[in-house]
C-alpha positions in Angstrom: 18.0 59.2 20.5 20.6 56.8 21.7 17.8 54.4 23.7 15.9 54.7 20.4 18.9 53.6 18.0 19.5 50.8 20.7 16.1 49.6 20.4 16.0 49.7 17.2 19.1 47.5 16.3 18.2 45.3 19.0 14.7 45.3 16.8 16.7 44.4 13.8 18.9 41.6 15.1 15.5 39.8 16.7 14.1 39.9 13.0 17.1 39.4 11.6 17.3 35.6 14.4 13.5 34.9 13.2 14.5 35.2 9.4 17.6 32.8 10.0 15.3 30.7 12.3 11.8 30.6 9.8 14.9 30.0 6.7 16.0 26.9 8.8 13.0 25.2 9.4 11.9 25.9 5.6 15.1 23.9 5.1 14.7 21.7 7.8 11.0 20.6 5.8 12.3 20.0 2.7 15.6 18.8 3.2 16.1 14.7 3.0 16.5 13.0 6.2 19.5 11.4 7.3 20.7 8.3 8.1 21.2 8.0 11.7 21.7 4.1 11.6 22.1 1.3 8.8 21.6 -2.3 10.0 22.4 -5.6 7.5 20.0 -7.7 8.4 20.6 -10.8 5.6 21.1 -11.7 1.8 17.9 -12.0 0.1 16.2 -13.6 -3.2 17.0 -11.1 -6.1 15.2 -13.1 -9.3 12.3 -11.1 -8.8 10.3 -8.7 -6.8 8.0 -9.5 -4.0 6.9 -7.4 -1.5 8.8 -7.7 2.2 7.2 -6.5 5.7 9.0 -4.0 8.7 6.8 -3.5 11.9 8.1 -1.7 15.0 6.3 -2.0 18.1 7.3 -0.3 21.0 11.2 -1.2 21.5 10.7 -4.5 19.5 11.3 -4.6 15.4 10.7 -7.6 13.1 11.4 -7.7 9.3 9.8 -10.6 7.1 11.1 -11.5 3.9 13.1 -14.4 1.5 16.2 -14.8 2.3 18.8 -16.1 0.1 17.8 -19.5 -0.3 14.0 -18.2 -0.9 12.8 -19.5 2.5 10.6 -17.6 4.5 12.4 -15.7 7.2 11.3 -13.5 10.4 14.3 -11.2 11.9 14.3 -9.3 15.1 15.4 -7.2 17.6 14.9 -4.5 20.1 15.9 -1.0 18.9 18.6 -1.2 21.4 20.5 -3.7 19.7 22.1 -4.1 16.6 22.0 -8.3 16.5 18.9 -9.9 14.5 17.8 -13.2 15.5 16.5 -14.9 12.3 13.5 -17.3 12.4 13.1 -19.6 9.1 9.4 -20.8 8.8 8.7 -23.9 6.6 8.1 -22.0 3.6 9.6 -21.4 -0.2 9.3 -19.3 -2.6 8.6 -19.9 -6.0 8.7 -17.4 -9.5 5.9 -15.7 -8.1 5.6 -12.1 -7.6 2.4 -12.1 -6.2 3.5 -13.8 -2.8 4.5 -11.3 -0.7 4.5 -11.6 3.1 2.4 -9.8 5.3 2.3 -9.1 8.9 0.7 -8.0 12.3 1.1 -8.2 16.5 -2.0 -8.2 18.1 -3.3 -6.2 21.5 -1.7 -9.2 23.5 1.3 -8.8 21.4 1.2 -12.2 19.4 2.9 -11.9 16.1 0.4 -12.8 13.0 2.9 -13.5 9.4 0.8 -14.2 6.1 2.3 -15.1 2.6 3.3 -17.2 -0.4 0.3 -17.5 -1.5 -1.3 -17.2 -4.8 -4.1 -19.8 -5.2 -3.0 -22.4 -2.6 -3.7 -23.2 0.6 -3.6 -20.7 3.4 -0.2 -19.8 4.8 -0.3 -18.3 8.3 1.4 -18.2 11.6 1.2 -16.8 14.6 3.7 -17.1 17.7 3.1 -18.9 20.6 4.9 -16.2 23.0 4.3 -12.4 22.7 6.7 -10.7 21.0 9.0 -13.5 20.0 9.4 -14.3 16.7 11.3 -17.8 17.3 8.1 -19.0 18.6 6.2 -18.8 15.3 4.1 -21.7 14.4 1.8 -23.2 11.6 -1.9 -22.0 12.1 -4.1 -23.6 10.0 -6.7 -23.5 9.3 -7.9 -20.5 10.5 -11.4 -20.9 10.0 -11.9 -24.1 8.1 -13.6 -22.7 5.4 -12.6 -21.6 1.8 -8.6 -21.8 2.6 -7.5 -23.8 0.0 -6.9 -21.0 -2.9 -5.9 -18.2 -1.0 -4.5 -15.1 -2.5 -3.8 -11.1 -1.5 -3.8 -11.6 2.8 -4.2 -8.5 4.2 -3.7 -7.8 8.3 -6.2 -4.6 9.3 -7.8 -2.5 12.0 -11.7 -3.1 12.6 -13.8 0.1 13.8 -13.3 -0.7 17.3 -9.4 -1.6 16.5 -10.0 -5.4 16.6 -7.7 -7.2 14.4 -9.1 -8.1 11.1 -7.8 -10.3 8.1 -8.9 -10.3 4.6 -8.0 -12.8 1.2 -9.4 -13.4 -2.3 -10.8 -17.5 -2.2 -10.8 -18.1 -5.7 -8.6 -17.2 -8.9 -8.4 -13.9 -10.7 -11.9 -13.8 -13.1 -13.5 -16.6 -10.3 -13.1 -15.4 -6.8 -14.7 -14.2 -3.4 -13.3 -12.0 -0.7 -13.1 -13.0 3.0 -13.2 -11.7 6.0 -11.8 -13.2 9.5 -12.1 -11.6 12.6 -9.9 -11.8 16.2 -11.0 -12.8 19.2 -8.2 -12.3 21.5 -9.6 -13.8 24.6 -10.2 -17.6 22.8 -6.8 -16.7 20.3 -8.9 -17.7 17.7 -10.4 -16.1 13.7 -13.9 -16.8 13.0 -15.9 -15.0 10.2 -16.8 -11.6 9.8 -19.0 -12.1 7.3 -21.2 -15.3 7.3 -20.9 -14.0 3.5 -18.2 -13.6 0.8 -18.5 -9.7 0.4 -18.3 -9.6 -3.5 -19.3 -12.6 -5.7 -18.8 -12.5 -9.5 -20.8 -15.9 -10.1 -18.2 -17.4 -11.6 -17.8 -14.8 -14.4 -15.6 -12.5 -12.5 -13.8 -11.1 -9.3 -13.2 -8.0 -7.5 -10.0 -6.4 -6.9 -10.1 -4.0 -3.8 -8.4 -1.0 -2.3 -9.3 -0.1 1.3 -11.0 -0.1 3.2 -10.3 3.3 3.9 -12.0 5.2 7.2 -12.8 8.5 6.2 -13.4 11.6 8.7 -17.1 10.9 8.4 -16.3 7.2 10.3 -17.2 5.3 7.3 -14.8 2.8 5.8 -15.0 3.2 1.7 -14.4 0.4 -0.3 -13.8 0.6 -4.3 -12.3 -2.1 -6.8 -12.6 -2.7 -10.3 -14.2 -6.4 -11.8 -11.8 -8.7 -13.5 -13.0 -11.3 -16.0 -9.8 -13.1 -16.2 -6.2 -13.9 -15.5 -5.7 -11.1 -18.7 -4.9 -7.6 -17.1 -6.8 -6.4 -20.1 -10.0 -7.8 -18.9 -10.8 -5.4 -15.7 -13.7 -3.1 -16.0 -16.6 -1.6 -13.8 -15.2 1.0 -11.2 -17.6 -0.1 -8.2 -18.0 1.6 -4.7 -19.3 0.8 -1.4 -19.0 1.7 2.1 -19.7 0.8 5.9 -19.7 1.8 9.9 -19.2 -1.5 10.7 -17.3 -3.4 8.4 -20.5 -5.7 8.2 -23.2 -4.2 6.8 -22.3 -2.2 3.9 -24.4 0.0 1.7 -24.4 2.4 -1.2 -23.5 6.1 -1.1 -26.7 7.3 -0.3 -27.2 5.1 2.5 -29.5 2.2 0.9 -28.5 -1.2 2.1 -26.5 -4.0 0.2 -27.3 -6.9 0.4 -24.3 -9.6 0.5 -22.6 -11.1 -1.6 -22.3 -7.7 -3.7 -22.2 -8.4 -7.4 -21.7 -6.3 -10.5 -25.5 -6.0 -10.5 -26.3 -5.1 -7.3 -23.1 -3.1 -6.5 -23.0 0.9 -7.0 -21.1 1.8 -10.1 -18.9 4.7 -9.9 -17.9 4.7 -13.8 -18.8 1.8 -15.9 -15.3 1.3 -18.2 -15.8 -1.4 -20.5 -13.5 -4.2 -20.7 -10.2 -3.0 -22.3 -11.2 0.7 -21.2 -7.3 1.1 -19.6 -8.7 0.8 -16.1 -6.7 -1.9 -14.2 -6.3 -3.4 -10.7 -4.1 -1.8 -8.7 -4.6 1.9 -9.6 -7.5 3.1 -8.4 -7.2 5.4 -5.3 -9.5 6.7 -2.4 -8.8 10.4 -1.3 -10.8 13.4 0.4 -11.4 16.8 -0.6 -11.1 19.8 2.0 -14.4 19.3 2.5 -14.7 15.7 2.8 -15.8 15.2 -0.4 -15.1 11.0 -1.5 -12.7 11.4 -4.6 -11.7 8.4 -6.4 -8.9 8.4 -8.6 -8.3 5.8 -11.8 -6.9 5.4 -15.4 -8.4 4.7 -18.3 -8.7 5.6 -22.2 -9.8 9.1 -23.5 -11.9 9.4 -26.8 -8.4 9.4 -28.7 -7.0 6.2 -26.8 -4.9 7.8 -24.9 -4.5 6.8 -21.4 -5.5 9.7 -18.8 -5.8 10.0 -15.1 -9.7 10.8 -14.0 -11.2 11.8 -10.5 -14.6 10.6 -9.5 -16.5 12.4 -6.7 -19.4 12.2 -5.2 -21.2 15.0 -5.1 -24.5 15.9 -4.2 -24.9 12.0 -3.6 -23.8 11.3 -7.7 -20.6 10.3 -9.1 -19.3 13.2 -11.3 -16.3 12.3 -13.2 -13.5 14.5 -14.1 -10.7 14.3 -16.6 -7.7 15.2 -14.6 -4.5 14.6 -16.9 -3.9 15.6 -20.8 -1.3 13.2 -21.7 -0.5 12.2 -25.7 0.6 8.0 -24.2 -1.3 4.8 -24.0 -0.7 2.3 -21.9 -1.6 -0.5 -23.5 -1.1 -3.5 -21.4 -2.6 -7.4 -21.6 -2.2 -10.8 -20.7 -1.4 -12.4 -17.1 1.2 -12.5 -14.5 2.6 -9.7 -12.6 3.3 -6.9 -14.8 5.7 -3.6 -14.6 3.0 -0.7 -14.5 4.1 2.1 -16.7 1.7 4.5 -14.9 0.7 4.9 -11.2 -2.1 7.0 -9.4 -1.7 8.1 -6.2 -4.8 9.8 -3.6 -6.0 13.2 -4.1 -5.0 14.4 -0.8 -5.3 17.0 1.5 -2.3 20.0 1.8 -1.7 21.7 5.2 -1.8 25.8 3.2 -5.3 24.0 2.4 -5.0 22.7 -1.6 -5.7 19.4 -2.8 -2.7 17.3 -4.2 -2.2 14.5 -6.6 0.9 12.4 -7.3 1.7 10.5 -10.0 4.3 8.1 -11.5 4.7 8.0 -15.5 7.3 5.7 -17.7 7.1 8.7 -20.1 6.3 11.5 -18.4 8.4 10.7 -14.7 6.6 11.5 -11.4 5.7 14.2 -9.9 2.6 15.9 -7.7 0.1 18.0 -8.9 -1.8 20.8 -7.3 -5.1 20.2 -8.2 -8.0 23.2 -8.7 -10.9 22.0 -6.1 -13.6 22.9 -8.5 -12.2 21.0 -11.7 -9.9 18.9 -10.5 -7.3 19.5 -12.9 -3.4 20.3 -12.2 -3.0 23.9 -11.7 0.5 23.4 -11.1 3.0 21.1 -8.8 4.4 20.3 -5.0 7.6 19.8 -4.6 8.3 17.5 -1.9 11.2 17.0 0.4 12.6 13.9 -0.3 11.5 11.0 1.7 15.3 9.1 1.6 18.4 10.3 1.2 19.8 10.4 -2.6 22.5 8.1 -2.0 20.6 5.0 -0.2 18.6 5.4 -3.5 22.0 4.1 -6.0 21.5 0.8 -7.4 25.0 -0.9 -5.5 24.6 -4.7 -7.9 26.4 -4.8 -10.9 23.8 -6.8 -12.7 21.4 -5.3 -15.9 18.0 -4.3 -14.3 18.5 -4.1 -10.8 16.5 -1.8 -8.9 16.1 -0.6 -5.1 12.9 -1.8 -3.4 11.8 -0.3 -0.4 9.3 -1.7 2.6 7.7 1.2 4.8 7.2 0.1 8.9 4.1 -1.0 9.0 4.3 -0.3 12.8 5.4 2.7 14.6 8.7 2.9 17.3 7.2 6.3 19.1 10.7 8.2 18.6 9.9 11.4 17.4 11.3 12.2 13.9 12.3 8.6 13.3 11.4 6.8 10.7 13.1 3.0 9.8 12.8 1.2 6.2 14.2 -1.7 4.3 16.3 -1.5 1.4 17.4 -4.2 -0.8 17.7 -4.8 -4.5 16.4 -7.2 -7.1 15.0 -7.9 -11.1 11.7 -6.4 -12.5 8.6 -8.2 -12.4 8.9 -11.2 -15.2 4.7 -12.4 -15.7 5.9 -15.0 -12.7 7.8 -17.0 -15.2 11.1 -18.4 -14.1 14.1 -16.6 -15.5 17.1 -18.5 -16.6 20.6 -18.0 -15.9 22.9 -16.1 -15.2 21.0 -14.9 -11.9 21.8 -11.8 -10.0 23.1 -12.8 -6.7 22.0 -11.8 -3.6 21.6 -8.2 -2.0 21.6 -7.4 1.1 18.5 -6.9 2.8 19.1 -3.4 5.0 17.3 -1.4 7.7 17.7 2.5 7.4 16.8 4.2 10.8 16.2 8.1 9.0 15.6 11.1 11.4 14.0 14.5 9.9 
């Protein structure tokens, strides 16, 4: 009896350690991380957003953005150190919220730094040392070749990792996308395509996301057609996909011929012009069983703007309505706008549901669990937060600051680190040039968060 009562105490504390152990890794997962480290780095341009770059590689960090002045500026250092050396390149900004700087290192470790552009020439550099950001220097031209109204540069990974880069040549309603490839043995771009990939004949342009590799090893491509500089004007939710990143084809496999147009492309829902679809917000995600779902906005039958969810299944598009909101969105004309609404990716939980987040000027933001079969919210996820609450308070005095935030586009291989940058600045103002009083300066931080 006494062995037994023993045994059975000892029983009870063991549970007892796993219930205090399973409660403190529930906590552990949705608790907000914590600052482990906060590094100024410099004062930067607060008139208007535009978008900065972090990349980690390895022991080595570099932060792009506009400093103070609104020249271009590289920082870095090694994780080890708490000193940024600063690198301006010859480059200014102007009232444009469009020209944000990208930015990549290469297998060699070269650094590659893209921006400031919006219909101008190409910007790019790329150092002449690995790894060292003071040795960045003009490139151009990359190619030769349709670089003299470049906007939207975009640094990616080809389906054998070589380096990739992708711009709109054109104007939004008149433009072509093109693709650059690496050769790191000759350190020089030449084309991917011996073809823009999209061609609106004048009449139009694409705007892209992806591509996005899928589990199936294709990279899927959608965008929506633009006939103008006027927001209003988008239209035609188009798809496409390849293995290769050179010869693409439709969803069931039939080839397209290059340049794509609106004619030749697959449609995945054909919203008329000042339907409520707009660039920007349409997202590529995956079902639990790899189903393509692509997720948009546009107008109901009552005008209201609603969130929908293409996917393809049994090789057609089935479209489903996936919000019930009483708001429109009604948005027009050019420039860089503030969005009222964003769409996320249906995404994939680990218990096995599908997920949806969403951002709403009415509504707020939040994630939905979404029913597989009709793709509706069946309820919602709440999600530990990504930052801690306080690095999230708006520190400037000035009406209509806001925090802005730039994920590492690179990774530093510490486990349960992750670093950002903070700073603060205006809304978006259609790229006009505001007039004094001007906020001044924030600081430009990096947060080093551990989960």
């Amino acid at each position: 009896m006494c062995r037994f009562s023993e045994s059975l105490i000892a029983l009870r504390h063991l549970l007892l350690l796993w219930t205090v152990a399973g409660l403190c890794a529930q906590a552990a997962e949705t608790a907000a991380p914590k600052v482990e480290a906060c590094l100024d780095i410099a004062p930067v341009w607060s008139g208007h957003p535009v978008g900065f770059c972090l990349m980690t590689r390895d022991k080595h960090q570099f932060a792009a953005f506009y400093d103070a002045q609104r020249r271009m500026t590289v920082a870095a250092r090694t994780l080890d150190s708490d000193t940024w050396q600063l690198t301006h390149l010859p480059q200014h900004l102007v009232w444009d919220s469009h020209n944000y700087i990208t930015m990549a290192i290469d297998d060699d470790g070269f650094i590659h730094v893209s921006g400031n552009m919006h219909c101008v020439p190409l910007v790019y550099f790329r150092s002449a040392k690995p790894l060292d950001a003071a040795s960045l220097q003009p490139a151009t031209p990359m190619v030769g070749e349709k670089e003299n109204r470049c906007t939207y540069p975009q640094f990616l990974r080809g389906p054998k990792n070589e380096l990739l880069f992708t711009y709109r040549d054109g104007r939004s309603g008149s433009g072509d996308q093109i693709y650059n490839v690496y050769d790191l043995k000759t350190q020089t771009w030449k084309r991917l395509l011996d073809k823009p990939l999209t061609d609106g004949k004048g009449k139009m342009n694409a705007y892209f996301h992806g591509p996005v590799r899928g589990d199936d090893g294709y990279f899927h491509l959608c965008w929506v057609w633009r006939n103008s500089g006027d927001c209003a004007s988008n239209h035609d939710l188009s798809y496409a996909r390849s293995k290769d990143m050179v010869r693409w084809e439709r969803s069931d496999g039939k080839p397209l011929e290059l340049p794509i147009t609106l004619e030749t492309g697959e449609s995945v829902d054909p919203v008329p012009v000042k339907g409520g679809i707009i660039n920007g917000n349409n997202k590529i995600g995956f079902d639990t069983k790899g189903r393509l779902v692509i997720t948009y906005h546009k107008y109901d039958a009552k005008g209201f703007t609603q969130v929908y969810s293409a996917r393809l299944e049994d090789g057609r598009w089935k479209t489903y309505q996936t919000s019930d909101w009483d708001y429109r969105w009604d948005f027009s004309g050019g420039g860089s706008i503030k969005f009222e609404i964003g769409v996320g990716a249906v995404a994939r939980e680990k218990d096995g549901g599908l997920s949806l987040s969403y951002s709403h000027s009415k509504y707020g933001g939040n994630t939905w669990r979404l029913d597989e079969q009709t793709l509706k919210p069946i309820g919602t996820i709440t999600r530990p937060p990504s930052r801690p609450a306080e690095t999230g308070k708006v520190e400037s005095s000035f009406t209509g600051m806001a925090v802005k935030w730039a994920a590492d586009m690179g990774a530093s291989g510490e486990e349960g680190v992750t670093y950002v940058l903070r700073w603060e600045t205006l809304g978006p103002n259609r790229d006009q040039p505001r007039q004094p009083p001007l906020p001044d300066p924030s600081m430009l931080r990096l947060y080093k968060l551990r989960r």
